[in-house]
N, CA, C and O atoms as a Tripos MOL2 file, in Angstrom:
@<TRIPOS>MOLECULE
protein
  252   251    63     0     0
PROTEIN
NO_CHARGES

@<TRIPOS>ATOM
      1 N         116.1120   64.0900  134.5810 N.3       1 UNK1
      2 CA        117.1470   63.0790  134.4490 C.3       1 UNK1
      3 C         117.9060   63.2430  133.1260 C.2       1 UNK1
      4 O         119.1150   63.1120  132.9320 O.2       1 UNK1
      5 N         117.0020   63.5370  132.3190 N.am      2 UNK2
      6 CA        117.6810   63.8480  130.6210 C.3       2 UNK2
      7 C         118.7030   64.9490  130.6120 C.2       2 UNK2
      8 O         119.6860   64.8590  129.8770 O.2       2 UNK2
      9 N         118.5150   65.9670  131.3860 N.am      3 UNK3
     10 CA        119.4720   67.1570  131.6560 C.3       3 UNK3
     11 C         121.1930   66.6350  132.4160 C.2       3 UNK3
     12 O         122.3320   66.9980  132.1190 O.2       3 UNK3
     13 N         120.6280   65.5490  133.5850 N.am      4 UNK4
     14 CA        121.6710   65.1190  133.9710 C.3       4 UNK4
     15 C         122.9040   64.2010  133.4990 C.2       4 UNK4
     16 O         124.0160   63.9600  133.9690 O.2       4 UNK4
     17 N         122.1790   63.7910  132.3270 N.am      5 UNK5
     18 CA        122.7920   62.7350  131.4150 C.3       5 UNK5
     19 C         123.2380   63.0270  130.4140 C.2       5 UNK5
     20 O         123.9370   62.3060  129.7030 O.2       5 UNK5
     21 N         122.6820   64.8670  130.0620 N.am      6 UNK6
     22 CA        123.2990   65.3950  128.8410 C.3       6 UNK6
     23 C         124.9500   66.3120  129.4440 C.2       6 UNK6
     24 O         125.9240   66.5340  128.7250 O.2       6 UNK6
     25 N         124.8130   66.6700  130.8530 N.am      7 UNK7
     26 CA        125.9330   66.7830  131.3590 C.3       7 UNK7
     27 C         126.8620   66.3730  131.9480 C.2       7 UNK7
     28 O         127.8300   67.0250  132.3390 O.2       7 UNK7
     29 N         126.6580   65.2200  132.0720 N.am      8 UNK8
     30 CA        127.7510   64.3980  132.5460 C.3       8 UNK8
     31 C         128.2690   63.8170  131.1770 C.2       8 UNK8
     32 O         129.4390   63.4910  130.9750 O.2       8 UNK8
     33 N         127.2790   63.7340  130.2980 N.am      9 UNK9
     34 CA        128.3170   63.1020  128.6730 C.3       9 UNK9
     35 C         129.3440   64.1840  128.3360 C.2       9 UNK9
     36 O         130.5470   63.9810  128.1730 O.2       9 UNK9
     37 N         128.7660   65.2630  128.2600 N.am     10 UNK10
     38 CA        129.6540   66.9920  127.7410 C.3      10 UNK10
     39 C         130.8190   66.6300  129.0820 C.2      10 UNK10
     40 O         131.9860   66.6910  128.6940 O.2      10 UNK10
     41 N         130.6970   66.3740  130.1430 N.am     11 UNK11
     42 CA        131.6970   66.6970  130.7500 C.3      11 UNK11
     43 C         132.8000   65.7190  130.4150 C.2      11 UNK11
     44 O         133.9330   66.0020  130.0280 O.2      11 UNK11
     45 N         132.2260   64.3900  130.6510 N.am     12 UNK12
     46 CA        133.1460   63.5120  129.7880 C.3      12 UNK12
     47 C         133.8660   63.6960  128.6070 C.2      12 UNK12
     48 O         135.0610   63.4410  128.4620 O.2      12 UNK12
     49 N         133.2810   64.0410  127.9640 N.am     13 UNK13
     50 CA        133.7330   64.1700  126.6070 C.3      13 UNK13
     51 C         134.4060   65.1210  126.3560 C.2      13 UNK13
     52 O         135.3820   65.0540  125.6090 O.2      13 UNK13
     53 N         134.0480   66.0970  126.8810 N.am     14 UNK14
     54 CA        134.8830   67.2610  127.1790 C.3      14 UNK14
     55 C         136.1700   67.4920  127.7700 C.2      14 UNK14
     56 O         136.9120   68.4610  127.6100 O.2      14 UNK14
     57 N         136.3890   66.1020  128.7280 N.am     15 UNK15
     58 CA        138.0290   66.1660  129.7810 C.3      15 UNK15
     59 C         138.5230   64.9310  128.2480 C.2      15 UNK15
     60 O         139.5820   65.0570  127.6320 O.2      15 UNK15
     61 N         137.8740   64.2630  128.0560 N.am     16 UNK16
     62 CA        138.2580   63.1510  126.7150 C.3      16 UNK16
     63 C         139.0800   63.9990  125.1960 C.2      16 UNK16
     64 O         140.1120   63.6150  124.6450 O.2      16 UNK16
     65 N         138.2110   65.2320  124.8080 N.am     17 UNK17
     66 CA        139.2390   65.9080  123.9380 C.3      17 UNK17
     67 C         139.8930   66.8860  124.6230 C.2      17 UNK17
     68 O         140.2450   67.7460  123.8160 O.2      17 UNK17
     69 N         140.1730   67.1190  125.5760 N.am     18 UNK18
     70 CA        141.4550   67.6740  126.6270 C.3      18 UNK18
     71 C         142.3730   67.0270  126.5130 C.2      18 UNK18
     72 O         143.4230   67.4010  125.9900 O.2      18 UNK18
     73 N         142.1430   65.8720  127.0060 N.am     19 UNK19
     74 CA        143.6120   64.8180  127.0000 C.3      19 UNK19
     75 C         144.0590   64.5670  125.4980 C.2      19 UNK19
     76 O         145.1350   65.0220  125.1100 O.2      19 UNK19
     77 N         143.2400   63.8490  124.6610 N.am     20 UNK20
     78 CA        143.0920   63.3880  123.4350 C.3      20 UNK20
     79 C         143.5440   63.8730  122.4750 C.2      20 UNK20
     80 O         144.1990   63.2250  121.6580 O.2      20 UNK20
     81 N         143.1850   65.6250  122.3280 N.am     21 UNK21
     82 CA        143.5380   66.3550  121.3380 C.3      21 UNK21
     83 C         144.5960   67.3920  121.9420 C.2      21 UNK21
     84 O         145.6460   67.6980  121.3770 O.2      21 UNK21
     85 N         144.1320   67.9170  123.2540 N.am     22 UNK22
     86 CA        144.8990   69.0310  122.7950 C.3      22 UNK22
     87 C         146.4460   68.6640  123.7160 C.2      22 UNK22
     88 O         147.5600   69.1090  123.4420 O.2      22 UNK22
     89 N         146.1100   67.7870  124.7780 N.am     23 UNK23
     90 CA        147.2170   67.4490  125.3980 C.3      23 UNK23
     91 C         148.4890   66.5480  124.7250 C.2      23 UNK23
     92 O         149.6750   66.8600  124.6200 O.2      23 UNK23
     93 N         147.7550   65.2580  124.2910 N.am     24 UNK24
     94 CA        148.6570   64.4270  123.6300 C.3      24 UNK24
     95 C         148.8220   64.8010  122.6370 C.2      24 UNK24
     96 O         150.0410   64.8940  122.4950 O.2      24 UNK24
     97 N         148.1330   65.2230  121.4410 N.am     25 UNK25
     98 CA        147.9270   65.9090  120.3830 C.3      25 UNK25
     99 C         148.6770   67.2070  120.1650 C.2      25 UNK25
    100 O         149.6310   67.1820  119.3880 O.2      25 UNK25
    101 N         148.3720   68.2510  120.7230 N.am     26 UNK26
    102 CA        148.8130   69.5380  120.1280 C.3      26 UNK26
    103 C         149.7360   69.8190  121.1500 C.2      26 UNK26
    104 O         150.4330   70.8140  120.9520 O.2      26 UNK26
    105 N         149.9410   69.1200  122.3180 N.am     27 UNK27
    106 CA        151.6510   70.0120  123.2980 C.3      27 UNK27
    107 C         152.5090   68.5800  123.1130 C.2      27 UNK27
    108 O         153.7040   68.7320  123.3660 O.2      27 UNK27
    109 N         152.2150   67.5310  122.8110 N.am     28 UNK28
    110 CA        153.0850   66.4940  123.1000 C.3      28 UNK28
    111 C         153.2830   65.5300  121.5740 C.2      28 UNK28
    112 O         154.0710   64.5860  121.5240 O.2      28 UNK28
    113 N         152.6410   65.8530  120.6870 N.am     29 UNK29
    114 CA        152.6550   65.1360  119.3830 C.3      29 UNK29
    115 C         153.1710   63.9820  118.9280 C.2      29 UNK29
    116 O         153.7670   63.5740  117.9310 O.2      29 UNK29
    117 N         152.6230   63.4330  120.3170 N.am     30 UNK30
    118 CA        152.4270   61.9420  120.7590 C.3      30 UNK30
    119 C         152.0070   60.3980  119.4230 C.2      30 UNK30
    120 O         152.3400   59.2130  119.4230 O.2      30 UNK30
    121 N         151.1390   61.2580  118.4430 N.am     31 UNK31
    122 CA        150.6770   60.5760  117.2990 C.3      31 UNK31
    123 C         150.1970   61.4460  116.4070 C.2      31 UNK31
    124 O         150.1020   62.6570  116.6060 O.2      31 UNK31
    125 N         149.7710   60.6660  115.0590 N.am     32 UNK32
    126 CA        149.9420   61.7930  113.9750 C.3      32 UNK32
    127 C         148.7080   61.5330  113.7900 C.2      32 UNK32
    128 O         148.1220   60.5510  114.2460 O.2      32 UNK32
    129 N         148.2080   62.4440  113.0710 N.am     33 UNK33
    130 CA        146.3970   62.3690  112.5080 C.3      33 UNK33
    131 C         146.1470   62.9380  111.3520 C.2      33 UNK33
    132 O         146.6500   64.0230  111.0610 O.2      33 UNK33
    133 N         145.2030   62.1660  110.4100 N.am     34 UNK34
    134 CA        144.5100   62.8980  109.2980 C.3      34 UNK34
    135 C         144.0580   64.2040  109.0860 C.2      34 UNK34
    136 O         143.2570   64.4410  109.9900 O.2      34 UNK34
    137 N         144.1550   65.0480  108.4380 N.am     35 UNK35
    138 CA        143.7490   66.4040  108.5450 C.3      35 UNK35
    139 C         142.3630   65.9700  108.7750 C.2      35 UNK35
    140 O         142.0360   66.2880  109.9180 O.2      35 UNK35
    141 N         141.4230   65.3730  108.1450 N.am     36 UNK36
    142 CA        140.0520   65.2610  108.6590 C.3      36 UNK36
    143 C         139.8970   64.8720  110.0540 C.2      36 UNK36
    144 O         138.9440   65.3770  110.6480 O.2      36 UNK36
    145 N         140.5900   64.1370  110.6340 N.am     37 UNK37
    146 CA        141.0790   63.4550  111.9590 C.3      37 UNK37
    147 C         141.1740   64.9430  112.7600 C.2      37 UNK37
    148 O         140.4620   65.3900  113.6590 O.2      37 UNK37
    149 N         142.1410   65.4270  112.1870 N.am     38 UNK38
    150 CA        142.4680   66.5150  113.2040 C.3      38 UNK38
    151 C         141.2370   67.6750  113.0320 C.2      38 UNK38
    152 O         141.1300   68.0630  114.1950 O.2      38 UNK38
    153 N         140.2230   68.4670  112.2170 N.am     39 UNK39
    154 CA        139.3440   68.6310  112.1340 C.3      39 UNK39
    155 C         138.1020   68.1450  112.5820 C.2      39 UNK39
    156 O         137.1350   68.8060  112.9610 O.2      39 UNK39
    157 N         138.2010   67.1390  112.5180 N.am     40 UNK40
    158 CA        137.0650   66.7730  113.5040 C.3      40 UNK40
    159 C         136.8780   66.7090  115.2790 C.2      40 UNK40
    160 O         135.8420   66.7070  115.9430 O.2      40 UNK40
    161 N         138.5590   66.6500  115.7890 N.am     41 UNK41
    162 CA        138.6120   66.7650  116.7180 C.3      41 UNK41
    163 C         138.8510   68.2130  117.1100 C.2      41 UNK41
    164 O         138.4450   68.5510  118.2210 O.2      41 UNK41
    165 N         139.2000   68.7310  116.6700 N.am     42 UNK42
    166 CA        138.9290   70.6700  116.6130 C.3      42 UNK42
    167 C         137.5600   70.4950  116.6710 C.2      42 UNK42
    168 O         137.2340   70.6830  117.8430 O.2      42 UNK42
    169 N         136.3440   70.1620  115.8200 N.am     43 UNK43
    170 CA        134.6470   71.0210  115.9560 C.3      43 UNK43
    171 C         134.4050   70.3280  117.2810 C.2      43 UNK43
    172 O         133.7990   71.0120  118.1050 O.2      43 UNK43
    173 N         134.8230   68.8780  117.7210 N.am     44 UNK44
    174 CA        134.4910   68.4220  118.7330 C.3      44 UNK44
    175 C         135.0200   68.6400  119.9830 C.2      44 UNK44
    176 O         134.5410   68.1630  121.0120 O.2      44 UNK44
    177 N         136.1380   69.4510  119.9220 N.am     45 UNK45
    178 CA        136.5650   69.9220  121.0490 C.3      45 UNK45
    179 C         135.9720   71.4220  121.2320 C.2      45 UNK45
    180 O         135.9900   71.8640  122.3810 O.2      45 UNK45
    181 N         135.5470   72.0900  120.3940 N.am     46 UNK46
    182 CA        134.9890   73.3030  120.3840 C.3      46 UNK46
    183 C         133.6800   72.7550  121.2080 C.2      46 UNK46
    184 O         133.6170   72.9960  122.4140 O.2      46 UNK46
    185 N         132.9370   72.2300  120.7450 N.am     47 UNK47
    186 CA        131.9790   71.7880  120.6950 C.3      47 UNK47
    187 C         131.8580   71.3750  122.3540 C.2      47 UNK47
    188 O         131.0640   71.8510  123.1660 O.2      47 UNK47
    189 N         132.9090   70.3320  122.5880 N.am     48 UNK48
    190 CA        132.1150   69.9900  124.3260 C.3      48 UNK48
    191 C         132.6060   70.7190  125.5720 C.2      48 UNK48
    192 O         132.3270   70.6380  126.7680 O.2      48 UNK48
    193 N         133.7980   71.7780  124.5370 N.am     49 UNK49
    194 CA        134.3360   72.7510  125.8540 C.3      49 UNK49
    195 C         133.8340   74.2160  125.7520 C.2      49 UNK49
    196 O         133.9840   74.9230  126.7480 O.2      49 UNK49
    197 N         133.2870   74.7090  124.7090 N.am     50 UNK50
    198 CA        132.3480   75.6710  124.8170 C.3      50 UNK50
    199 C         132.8760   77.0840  124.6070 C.2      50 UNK50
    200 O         133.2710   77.5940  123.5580 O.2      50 UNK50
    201 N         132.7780   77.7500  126.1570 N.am     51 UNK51
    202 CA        133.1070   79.0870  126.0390 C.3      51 UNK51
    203 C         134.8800   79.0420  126.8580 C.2      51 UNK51
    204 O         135.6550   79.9250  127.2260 O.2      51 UNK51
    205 N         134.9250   77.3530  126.8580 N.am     52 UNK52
    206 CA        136.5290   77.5600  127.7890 C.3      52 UNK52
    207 C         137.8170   77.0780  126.9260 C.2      52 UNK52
    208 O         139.0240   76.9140  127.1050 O.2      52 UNK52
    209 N         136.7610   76.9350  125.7790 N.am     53 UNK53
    210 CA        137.9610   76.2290  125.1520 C.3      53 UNK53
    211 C         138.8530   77.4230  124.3230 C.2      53 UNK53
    212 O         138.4940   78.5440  123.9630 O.2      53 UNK53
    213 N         140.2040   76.7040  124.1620 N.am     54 UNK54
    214 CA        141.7770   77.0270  124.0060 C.3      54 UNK54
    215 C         142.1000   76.7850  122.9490 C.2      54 UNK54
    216 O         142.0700   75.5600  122.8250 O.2      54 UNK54
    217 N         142.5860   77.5200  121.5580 N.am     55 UNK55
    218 CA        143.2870   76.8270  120.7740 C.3      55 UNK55
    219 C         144.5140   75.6730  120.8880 C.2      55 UNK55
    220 O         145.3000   75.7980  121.8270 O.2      55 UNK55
    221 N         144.6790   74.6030  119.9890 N.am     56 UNK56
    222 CA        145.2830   73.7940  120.2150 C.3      56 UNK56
    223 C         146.6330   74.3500  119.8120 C.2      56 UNK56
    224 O         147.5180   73.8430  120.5000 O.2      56 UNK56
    225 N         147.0970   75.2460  118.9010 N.am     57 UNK57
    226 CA        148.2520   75.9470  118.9780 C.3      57 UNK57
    227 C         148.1830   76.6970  120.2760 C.2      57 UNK57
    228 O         149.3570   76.6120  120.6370 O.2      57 UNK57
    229 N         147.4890   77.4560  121.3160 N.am     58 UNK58
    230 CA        147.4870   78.1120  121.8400 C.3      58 UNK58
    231 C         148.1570   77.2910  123.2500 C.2      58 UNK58
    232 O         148.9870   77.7540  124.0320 O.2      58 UNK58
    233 N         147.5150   75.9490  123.2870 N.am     59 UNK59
    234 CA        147.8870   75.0070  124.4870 C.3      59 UNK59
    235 C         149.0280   74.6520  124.5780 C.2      59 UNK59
    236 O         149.6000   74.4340  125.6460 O.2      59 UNK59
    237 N         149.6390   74.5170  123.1830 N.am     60 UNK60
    238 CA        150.8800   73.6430  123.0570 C.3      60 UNK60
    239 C         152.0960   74.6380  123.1010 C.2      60 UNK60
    240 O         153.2480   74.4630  123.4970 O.2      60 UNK60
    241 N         151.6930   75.3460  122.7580 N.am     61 UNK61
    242 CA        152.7460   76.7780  123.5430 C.3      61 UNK61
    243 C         152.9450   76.9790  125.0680 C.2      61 UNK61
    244 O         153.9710   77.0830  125.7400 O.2      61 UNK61
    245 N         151.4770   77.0030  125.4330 N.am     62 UNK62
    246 CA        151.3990   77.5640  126.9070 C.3      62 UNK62
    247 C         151.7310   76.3820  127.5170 C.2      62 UNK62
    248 O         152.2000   76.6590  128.6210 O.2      62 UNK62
    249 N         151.7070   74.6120  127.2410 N.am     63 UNK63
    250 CA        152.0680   73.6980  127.7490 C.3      63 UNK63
    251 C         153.5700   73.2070  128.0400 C.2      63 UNK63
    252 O         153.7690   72.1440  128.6280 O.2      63 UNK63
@<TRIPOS>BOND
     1     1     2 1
     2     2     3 1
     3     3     4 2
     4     3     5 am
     5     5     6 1
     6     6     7 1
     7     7     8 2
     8     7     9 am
     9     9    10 1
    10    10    11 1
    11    11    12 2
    12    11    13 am
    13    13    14 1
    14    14    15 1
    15    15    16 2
    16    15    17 am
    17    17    18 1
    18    18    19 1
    19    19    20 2
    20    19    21 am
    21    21    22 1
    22    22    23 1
    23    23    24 2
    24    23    25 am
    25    25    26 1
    26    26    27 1
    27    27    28 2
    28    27    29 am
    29    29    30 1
    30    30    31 1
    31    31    32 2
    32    31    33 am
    33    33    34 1
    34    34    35 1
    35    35    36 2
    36    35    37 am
    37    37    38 1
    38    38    39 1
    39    39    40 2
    40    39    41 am
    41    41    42 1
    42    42    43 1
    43    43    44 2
    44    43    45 am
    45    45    46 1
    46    46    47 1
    47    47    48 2
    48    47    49 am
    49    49    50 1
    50    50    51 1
    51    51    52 2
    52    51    53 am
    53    53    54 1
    54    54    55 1
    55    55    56 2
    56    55    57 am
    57    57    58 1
    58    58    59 1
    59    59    60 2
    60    59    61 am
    61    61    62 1
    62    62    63 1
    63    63    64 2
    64    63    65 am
    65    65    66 1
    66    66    67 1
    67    67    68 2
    68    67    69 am
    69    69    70 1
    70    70    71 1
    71    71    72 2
    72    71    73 am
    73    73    74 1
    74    74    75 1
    75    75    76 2
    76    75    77 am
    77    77    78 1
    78    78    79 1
    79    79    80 2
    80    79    81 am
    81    81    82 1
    82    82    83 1
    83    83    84 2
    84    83    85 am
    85    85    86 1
    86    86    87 1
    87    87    88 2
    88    87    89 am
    89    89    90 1
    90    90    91 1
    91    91    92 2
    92    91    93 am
    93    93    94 1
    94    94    95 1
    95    95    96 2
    96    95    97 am
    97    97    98 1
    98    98    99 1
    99    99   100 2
   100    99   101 am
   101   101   102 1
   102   102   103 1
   103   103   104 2
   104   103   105 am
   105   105   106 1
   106   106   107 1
   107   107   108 2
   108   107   109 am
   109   109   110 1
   110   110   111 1
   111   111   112 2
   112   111   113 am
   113   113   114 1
   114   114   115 1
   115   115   116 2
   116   115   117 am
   117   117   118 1
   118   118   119 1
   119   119   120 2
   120   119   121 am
   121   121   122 1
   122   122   123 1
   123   123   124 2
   124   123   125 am
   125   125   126 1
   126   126   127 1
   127   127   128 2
   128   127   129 am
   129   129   130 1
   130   130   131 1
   131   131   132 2
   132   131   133 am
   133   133   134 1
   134   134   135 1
   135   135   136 2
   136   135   137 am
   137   137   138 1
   138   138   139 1
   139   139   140 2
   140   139   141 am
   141   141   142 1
   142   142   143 1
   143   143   144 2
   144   143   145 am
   145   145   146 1
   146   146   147 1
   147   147   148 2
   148   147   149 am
   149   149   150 1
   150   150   151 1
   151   151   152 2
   152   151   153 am
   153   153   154 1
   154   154   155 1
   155   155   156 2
   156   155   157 am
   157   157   158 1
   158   158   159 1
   159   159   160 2
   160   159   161 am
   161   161   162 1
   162   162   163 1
   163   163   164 2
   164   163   165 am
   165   165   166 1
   166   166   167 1
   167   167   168 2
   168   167   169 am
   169   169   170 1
   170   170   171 1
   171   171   172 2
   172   171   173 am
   173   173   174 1
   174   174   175 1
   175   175   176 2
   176   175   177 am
   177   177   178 1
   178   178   179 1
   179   179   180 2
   180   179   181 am
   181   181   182 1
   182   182   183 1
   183   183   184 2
   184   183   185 am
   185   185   186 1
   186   186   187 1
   187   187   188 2
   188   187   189 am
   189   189   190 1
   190   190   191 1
   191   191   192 2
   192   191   193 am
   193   193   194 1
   194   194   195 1
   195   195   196 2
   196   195   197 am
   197   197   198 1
   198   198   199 1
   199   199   200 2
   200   199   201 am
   201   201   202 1
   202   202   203 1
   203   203   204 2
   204   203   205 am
   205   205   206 1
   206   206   207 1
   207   207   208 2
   208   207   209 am
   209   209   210 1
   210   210   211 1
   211   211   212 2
   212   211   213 am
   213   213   214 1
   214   214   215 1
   215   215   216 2
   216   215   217 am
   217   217   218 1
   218   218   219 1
   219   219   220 2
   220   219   221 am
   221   221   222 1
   222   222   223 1
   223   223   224 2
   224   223   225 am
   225   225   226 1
   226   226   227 1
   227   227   228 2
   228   227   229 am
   229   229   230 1
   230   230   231 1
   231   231   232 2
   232   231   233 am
   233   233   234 1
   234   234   235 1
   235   235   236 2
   236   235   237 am
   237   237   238 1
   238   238   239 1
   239   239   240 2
   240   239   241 am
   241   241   242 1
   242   242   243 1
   243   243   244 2
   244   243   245 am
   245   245   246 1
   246   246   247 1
   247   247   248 2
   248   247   249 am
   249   249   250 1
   250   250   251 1
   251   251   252 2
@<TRIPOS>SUBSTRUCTURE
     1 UNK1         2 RESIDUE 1 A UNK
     2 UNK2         6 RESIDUE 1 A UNK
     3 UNK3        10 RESIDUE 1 A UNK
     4 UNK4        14 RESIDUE 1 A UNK
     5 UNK5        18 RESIDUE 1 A UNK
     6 UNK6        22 RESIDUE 1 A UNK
     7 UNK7        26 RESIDUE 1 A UNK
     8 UNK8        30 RESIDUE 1 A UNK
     9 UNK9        34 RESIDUE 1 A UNK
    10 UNK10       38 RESIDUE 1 A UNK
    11 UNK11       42 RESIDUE 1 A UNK
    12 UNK12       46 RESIDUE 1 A UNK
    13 UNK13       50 RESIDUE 1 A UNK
    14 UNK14       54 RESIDUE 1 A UNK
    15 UNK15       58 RESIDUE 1 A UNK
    16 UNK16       62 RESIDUE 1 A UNK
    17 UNK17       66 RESIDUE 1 A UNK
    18 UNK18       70 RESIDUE 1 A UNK
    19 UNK19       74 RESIDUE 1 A UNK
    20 UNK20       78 RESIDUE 1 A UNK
    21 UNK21       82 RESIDUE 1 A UNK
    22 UNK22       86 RESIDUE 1 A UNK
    23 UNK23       90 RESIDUE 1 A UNK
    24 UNK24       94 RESIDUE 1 A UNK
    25 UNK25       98 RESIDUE 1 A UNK
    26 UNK26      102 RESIDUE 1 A UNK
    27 UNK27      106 RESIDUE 1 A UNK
    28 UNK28      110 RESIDUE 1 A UNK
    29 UNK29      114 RESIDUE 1 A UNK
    30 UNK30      118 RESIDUE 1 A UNK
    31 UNK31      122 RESIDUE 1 A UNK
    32 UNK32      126 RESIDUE 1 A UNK
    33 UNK33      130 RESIDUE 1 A UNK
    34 UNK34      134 RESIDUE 1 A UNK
    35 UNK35      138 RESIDUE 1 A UNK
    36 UNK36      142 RESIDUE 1 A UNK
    37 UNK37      146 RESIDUE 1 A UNK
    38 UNK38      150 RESIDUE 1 A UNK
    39 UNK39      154 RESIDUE 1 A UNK
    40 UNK40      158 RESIDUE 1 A UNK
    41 UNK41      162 RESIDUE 1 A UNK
    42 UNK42      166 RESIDUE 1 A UNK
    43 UNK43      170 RESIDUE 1 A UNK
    44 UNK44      174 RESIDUE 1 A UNK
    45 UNK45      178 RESIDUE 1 A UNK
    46 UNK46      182 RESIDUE 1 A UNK
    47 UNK47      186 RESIDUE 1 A UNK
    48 UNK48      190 RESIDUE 1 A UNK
    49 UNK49      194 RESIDUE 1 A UNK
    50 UNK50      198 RESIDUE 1 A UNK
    51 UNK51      202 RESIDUE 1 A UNK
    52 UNK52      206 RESIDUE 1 A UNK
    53 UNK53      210 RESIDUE 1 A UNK
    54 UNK54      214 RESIDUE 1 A UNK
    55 UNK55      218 RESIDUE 1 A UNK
    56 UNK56      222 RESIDUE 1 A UNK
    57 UNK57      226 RESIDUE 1 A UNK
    58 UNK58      230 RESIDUE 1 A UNK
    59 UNK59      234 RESIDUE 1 A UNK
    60 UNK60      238 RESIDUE 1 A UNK
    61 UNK61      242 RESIDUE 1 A UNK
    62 UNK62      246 RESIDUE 1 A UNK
    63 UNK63      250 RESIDUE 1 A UNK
């Protein structure tokens, strides 16, 4: 059950800095953020998207 609950949070969290950071954030610059702000949502988007994740310059180009 612990396995199932550790992947459904990553997945959450994971479509959460999709939208959050790199969508509204880095293609639509929707709102502004603290460099620590924006750093933290970089390790945490690294972090719950893994081996799929995209630079946020990289998105906002290709977006």
């Amino acid at each position: 059950m612990t396995i199932i609950i550790f992947i459904v949070v990553l997945w959450y969290s994971g479509l959460f800095f999709q939208t959050f950071f790199l969508h509204r954030y880095a293609a639509h610059q929707s709102f502004k953020m603290s460099k620590f702000g924006e750093k933290l949502c970089f390790v945490l988007t690294w972090v719950t998207q893994g081996s799929n994740y995209l630079s946020a310059y990289g998105y906002g180009v290709m977006h």
